[in-house]
C-alpha positions in Angstrom: -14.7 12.3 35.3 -17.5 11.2 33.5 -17.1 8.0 31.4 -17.7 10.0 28.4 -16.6 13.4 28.9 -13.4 12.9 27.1 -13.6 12.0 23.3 -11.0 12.5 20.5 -11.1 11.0 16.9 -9.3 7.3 17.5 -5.7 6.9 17.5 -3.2 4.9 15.4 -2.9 1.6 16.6 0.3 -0.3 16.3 0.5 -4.0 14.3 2.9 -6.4 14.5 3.9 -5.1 18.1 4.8 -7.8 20.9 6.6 -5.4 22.7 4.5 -3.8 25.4 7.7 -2.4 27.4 6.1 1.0 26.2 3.5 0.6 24.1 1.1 3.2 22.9 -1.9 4.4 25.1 -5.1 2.3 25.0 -7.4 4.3 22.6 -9.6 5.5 25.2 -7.2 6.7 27.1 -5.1 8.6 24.1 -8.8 10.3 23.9 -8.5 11.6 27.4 -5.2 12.8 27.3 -6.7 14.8 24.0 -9.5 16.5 25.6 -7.8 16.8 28.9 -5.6 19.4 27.6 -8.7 21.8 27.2 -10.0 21.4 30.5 -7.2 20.5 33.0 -4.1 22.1 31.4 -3.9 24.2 34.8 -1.3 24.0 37.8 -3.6 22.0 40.4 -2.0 24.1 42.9 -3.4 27.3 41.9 -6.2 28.6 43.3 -7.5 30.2 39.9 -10.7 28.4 38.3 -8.8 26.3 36.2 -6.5 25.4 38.4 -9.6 24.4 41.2 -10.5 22.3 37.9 -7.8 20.7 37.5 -7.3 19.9 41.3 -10.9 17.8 41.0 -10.2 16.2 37.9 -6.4 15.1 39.5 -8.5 14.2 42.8 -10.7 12.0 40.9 -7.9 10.5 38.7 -6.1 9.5 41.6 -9.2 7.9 43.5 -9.5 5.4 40.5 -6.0 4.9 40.6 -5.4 3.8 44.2 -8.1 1.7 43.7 -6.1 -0.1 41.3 -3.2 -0.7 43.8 -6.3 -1.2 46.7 -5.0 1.2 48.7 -6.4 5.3 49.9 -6.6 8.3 47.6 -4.3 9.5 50.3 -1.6 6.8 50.6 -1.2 7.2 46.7 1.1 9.8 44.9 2.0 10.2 41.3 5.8 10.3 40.0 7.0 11.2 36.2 8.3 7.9 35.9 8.2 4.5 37.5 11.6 4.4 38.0 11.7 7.5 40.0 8.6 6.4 41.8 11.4 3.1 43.0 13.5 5.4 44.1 11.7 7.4 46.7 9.9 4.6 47.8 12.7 2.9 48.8 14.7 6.3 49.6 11.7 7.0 52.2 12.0 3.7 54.2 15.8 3.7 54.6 15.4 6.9 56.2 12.6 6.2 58.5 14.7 3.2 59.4 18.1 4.3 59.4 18.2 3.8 63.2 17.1 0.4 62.5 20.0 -0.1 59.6 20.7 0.7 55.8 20.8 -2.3 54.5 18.2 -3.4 51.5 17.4 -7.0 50.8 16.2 -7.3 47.0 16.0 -10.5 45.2 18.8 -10.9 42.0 16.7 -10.6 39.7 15.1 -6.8 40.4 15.0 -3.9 38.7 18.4 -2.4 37.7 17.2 0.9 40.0 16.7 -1.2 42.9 19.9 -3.2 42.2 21.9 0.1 42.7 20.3 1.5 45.0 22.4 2.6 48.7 22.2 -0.5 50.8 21.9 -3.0 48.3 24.1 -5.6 48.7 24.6 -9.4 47.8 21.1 -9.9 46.5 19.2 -13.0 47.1 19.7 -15.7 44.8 16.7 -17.3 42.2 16.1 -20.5 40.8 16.6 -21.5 37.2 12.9 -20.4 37.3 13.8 -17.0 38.2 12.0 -17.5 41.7 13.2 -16.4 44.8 15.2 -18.4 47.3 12.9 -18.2 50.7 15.6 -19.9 52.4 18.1 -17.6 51.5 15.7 -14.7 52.1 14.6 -15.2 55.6 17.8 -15.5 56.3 18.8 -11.9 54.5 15.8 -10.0 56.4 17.0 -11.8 60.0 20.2 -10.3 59.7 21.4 -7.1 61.7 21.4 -3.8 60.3 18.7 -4.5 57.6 16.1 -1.0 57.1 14.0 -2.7 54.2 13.0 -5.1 51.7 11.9 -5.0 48.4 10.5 -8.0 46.2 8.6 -7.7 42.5 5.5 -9.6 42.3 6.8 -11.0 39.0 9.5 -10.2 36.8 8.7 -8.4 33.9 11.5 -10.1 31.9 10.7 -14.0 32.3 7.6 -13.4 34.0 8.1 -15.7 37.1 5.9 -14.8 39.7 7.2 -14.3 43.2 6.4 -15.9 46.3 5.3 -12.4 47.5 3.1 -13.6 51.1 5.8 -15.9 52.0 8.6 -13.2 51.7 6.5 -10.8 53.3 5.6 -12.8 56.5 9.2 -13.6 57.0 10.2 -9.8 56.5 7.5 -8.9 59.0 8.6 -11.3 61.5 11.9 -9.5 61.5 10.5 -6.6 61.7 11.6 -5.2 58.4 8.6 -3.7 55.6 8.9 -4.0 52.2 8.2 -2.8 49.1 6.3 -4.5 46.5 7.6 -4.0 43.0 4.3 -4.1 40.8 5.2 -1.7 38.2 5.5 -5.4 35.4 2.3 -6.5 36.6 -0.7 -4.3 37.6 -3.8 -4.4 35.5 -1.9 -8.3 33.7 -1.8 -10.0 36.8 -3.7 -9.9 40.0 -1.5 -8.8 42.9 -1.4 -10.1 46.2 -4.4 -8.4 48.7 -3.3 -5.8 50.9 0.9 -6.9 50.1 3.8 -4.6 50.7 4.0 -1.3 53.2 4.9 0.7 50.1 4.0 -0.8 46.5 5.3 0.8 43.2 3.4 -0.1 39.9 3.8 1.5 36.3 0.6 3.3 34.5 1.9 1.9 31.1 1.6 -1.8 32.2 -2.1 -1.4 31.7 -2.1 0.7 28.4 -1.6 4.6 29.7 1.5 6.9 30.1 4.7 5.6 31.6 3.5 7.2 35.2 5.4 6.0 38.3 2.8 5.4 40.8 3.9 4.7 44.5 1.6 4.1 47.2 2.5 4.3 51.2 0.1 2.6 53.4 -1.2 4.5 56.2 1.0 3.6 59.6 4.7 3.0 57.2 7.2 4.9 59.4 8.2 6.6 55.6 10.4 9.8 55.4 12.3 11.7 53.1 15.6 13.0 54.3 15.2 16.8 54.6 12.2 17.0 52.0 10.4 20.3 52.2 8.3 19.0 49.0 5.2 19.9 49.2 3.3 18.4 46.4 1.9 15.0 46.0 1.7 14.3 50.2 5.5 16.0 50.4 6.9 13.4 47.8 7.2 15.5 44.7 8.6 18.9 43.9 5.6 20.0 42.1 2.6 18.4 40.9 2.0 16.2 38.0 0.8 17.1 34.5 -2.8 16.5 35.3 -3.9 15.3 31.4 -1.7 12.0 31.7 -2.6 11.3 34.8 -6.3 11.4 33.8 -5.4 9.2 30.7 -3.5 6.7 33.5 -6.9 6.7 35.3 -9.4 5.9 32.1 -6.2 3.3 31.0 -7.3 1.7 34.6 -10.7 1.7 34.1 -10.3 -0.3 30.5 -8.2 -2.3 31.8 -10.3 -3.0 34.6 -13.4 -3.5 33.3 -11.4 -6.2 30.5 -9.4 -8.1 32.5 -10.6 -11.7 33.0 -10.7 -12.1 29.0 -7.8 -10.0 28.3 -5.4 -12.2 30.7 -6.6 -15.3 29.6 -6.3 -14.3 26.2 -2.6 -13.2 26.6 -1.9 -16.7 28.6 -2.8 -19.0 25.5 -1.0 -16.1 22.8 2.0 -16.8 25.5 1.4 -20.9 25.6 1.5 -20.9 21.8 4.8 -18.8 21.9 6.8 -21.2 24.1 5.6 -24.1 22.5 7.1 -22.7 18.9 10.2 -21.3 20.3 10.5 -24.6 22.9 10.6 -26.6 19.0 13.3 -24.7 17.1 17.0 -26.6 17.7 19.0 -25.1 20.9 16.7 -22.6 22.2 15.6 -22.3 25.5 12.4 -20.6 27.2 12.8 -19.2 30.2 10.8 -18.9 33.2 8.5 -20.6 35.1 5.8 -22.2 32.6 2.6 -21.9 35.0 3.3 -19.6 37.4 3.8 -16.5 35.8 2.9 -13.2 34.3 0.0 -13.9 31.3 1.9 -11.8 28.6 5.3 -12.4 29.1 7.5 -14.5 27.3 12.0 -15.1 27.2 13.9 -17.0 25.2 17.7 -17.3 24.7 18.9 -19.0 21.0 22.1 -20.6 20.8 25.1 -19.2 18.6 23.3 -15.5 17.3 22.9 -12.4 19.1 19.9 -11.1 20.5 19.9 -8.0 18.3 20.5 -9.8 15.2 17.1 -12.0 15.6 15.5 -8.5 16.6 16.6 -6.7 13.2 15.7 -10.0 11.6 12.4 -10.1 13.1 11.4 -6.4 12.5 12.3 -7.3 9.1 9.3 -9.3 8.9 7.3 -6.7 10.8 7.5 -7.8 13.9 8.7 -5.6 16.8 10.3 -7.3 19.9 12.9 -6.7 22.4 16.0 -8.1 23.8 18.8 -7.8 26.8 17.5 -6.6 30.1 14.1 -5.4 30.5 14.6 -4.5 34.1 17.1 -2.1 33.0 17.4 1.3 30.9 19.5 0.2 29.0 17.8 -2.1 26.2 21.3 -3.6 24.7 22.8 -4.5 28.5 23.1 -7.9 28.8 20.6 -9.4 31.2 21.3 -9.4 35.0 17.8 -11.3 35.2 19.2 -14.2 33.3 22.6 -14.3 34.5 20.8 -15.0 37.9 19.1 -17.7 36.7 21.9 -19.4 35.3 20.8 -18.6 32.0 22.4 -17.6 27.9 21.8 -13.7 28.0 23.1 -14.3 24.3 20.1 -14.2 22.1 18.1 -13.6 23.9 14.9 -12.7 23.0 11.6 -11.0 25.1 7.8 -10.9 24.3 5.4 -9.0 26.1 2.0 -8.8 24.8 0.2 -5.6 24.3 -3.3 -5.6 25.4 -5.7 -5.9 22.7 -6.6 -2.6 22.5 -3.3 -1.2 21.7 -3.0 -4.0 19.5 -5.5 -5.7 17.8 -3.6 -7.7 15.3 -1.8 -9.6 18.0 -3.1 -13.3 17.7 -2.0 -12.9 14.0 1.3 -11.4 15.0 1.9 -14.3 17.4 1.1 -16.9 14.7 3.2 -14.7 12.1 6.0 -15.0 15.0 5.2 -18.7 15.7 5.5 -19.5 12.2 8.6 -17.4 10.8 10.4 -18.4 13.9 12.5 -21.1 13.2 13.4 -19.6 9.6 14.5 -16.5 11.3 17.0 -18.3 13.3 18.5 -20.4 10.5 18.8 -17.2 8.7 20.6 -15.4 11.6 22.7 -18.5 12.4 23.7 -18.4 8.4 24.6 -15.1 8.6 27.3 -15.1 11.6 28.0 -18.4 10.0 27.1 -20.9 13.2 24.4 -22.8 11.7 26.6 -25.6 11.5 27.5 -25.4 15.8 
């Protein structure tokens, strides 16, 4: 895929988003999808000329994105949704290991999929900071019957990074592998080299479709229970669509290629955030202040309700998010918090688009930073607990 073979007039771009959780594609990448659906519509599968087309332009999408995760065109396959992509990840381990034990250790604070998933139990507790408890981990991964692991490299709702090596020496020196969560931080955050015997990420963290993307690293003992799937290295039922994943790859490159000034830029939008909501009366900012995620931001306000600050704020053109973000459900109070010993109550959750998709975004921050207070006396005057 040639850098530009795909071209399309420029797409809309959103202003006064700071809600990345699914923002829109990166321009470039909106111009793929576009053109892609002349020229790789077709079923990869098929043996037709447009389906040999669309096999090299899937083949080619899916070198650039296992680059992105540093790991073989042929360790990576591509799922509809991240989600999904969790799922059989962690499905395929349990059952290569079930002789081993079903048991999953997963931190508290994971996603709501992993959280649920058979053989999760008693997750490992996190610090105010949202960081996990290596203590009480090592001991989790020691224990008989365990099959797996699975850790985030940072949490896509505080933005906390995990102590990802640490964890992963201690699972490997009791024998168990584990699965690195990526999907809230590839192409924001640098991941750890060469981490995790399976490692999940999510296409629209850097600006392209919500794509589940799960890599298996060549010598995981990884098996599906009774899978006669033949697509995508016998993890899928059928092949993906190959226009988004083409978009996911040229999403990748963009993302790539403006990375160092992109993640530094989201660090000081995010600095300036905490700093504004750390000044208004009775609101905490959660988190770890250093060690984290570039673009993410959480704070909790005392006496309102997180989706009273969000209608308030959208009122002023503003578009963030509240409750969990490691769940599907966006009103659900947050499990994330609660395990930090944290208000889920008004709560409210930044995450910085890339510039690309939103180029108004150091003025939205500042509109944010500004309004911020206001809002919350407003809210508080409302529900009548300004006076609390």
């Amino acid at each position: 895929m040639a850098h530009n073979e795909f071209r399309a007039p420029e797409a809309g771009l959103a202003a006064g988003l700071l809600d990345a959780g699914r923002g829109p594609l990166h321009p470039l990448a909106a111009q793929t999808l576009t053109a892609a659906l002349d020229v790789a519509w077709a079923d990869p599968a098929h043996r037709h000329a447009a389906g040999r087309r669309a096999r090299a332009h899937l083949d080619t999408a899916r070198a650039i994105l296992a680059d992105a995760l540093g790991v073989r065109p042929d360790e990576l396959s591509v799922h509809e949704s991240p989600e999904r992509a969790l799922e059989i990840g962690l499905a395929g381990l349990r059952h290569a290991r079930r002789r081993a034990g079903e048991r999953v250790v997963a931190s508290a604070v994971e996603r709501s999929v992993v959280l649920v998933s058979p053989g999760v139990e008693d997750p490992v507790a996190v610090d105010r900071l949202g960081r996990l408890d290596l203590d009480a981990w090592s001991e989790a991964v020691s224990a008989p019957g365990v099959g797996a692991a699975v850790l985030q490299s940072a949490n896509g709702e505080v933005g906390t990074r995990q102590p990802v090596n640490e964890a992963e020496e201690m699972a490997a020196a009791a024998g168990v592998p584990l699965l690195l969560d990526a999907t809230a931080s590839l192409g924001r955050d640098d991941l750890p080299t060469g981490a995790g015997s399976v490692v999940v990420a999510d296409a629209a963290s850097f600006g392209g479709p919500p794509l589940g993307l799960l890599a298996v690293r060549t010598g995981t003992r990884w098996s599906l229970a009774g899978s006669t799937y033949e697509a995508e290295h016998g993890r899928a039922p059928a092949s993906p669509w190959v226009p988004v994943v083409l978009a996911a790859a040229e999403a990748w490159r963009q993302s790539r290629a403006e990375h160092a000034d992109e993640s530094a830029a989201a660090r000081a939008l995010v600095d300036r955030i905490r700093a504004a909501a750390g000044n208004v009366r009775d609101v905490v900012v959660g988190g770890d202040p250093i060690d984290r995620l570039p673009h993410v931001v959480s704070f909790s306000v005392l006496f309102v309700d997180g989706e009273s600050l969000v209608d308030e704020l959208d009122r002023h053109g503003l578009a963030v998010s509240s409750g969990s973000a490691c769940t599907t459900s966006s009103l659900r109070p947050s499990h994330v918090l609660a395990a930090m010993g944290l208000l889920s109550q008004g709560n409210v959750r930044v995450s910085l688009p890339i510039a690309a998709v939103s180029p108004t975004r150091e003025h939205d921050v500042e509109r944010l930073c500004a309004a911020l207070e206001d809002v919350v006396d407003a809210v508080r005057g409302r529900l009548g607990t300004a006076d609390l």
